[in-house]
N, C-alpha and C positions, 0 to 999 in steps of 0.2 A: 121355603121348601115344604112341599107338603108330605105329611107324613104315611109311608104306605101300608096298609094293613096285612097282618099278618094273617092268616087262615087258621083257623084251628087243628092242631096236630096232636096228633095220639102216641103219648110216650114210649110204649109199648110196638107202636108202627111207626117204622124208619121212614115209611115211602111217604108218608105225610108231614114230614118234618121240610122246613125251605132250606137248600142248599146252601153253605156258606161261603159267603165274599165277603172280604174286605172294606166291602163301605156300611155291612151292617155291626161294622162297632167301634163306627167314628164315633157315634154319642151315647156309648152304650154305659150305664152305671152300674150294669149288674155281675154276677157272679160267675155266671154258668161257663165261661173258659178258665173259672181255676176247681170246678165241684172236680172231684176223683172220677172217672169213669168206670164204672165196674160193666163186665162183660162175661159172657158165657164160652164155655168151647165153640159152640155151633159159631160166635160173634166173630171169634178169633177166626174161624173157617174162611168164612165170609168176607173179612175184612184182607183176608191174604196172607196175615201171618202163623197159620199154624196151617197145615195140609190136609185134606181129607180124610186121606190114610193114616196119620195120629190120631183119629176118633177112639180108635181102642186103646191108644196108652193112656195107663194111669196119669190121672191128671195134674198129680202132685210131680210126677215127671215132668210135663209138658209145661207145669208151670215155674220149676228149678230151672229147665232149657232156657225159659224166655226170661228169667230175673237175670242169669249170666250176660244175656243180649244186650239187658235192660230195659226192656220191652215192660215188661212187669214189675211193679211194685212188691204186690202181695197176693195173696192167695188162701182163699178160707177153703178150706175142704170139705167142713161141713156141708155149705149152703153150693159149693163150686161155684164159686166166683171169684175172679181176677180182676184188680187194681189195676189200671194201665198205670206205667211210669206218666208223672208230669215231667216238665221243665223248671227250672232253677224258680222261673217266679210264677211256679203254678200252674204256667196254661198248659193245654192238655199236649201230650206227644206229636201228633197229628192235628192239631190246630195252624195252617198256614200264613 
């Protein structure tokens, strides 16, 4: 089988990243569905779990809300950013 290349994507930009399926990590050896994800309020927006309209809550609220769900790990408040919860052996929440 020949192997298909990937494109180069921009960490920083989502819309360049190649969508996942299931056959790219029949031979995968690497790490990248057990890293932590960390995320922004605006990521959370976007992604569908936190609403537009929580933009103005304090975000040490919005991130107590989502650790009870379990949505969330942790939460720095300094830098604002939030740990998605993993899965028992690491892989990410939302990894299918």
């Amino acid at each position: 089988m020949k192997p298909t290349l990937i494109a180069a994507a921009e960490l920083d930009r989502i819309d360049t990243w190649a969508k996942y399926s299931s056959h790219m990590c029949g031979g995968c050896v690497s790490s990248c569905c057990t890293l932590p994800v960390e995320v922004k309020i605006k990521d959370l927006i976007r992604i569908g779990i936190v609403d537009e309209f929580e933009r103005g809550d304090p975000a040490k609220n919005i991130a107590k809300r989502l650790q009870k769900e379990g949505i969330v790990e942790r939460y720095n408040q300094k830098s604002e950013i939030f740990t998605l919860q993993r899965m028992s052996n690491n892989d990410c929440l939302y990894l299918d």
